[in-house]
C-alpha positions in Angstrom: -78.6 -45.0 -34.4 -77.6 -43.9 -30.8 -76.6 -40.6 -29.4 -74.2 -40.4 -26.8 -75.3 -37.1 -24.3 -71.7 -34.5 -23.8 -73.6 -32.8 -20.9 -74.8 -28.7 -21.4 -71.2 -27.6 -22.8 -71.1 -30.0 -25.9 -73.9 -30.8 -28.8 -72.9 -35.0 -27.9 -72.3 -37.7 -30.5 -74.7 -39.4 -33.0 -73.4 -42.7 -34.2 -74.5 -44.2 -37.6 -76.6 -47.6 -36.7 -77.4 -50.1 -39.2 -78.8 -49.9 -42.6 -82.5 -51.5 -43.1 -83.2 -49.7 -46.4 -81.2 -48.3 -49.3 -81.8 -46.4 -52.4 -79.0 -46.1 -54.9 -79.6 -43.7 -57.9 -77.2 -43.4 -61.0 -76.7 -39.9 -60.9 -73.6 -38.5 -63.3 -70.8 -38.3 -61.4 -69.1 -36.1 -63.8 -70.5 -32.5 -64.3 -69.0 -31.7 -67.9 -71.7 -30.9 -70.2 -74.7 -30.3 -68.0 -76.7 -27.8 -68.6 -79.6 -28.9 -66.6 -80.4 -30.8 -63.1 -78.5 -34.0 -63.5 -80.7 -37.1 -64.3 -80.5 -40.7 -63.4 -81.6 -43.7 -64.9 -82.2 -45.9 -62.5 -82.8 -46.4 -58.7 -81.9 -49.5 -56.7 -83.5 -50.2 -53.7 -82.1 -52.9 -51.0 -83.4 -54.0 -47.4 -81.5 -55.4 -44.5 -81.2 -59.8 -44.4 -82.9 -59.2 -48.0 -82.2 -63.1 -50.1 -83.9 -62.0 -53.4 -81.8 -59.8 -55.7 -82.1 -56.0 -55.5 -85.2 -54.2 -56.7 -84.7 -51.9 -59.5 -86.7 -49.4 -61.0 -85.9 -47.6 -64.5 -86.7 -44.3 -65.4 -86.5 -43.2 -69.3 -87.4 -39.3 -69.4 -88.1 -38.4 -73.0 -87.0 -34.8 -72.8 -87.9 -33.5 -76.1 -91.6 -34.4 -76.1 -94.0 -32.0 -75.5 -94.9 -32.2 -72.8 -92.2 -34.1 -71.7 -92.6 -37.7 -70.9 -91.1 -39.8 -68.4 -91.8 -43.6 -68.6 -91.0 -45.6 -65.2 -90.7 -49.7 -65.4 -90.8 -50.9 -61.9 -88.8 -53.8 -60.6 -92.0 -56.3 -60.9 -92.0 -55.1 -64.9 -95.2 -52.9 -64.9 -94.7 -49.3 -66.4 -96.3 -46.5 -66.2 
């Protein structure tokens, strides 16, 4: 990341810099039917020069259970 200074006058420029780390979630992209805060499934976790494949964690939220339950497998297998 690098900001470039405009002087007093102007707020300057941030630029974007590279990515090291990354989390992707599988959030709906529609909104039909939801009646609730949109949940995701999984998230997906990559790091810069990474040669393994991405990390994945999965999250299975049984909704009705009282109380509710949400089961998380982590990328190495364990759950919790």
């Amino acid at each position: 990341m690098s900001f470039i200074d405009q002087g007093l006058t102007s707020q300057g420029i941030v630029n974007q810099g590279s990515m090291t780390w990354q989390k992707v979630y599988n959030y709906p992209m529609t909104s039909s039917g939801l009646t609730d805060t949109p949940l995701y499934q999984t998230m997906t976790e990559t790091w810069a020069a990474m040669t393994v494949p991405a990390a994945m964690t999965q999250y299975n939220v049984h909704e009705n259970d009282s109380p509710r339950r949400i089961e998380i497998t982590r990328p190495d297998g364990v759950r919790t």
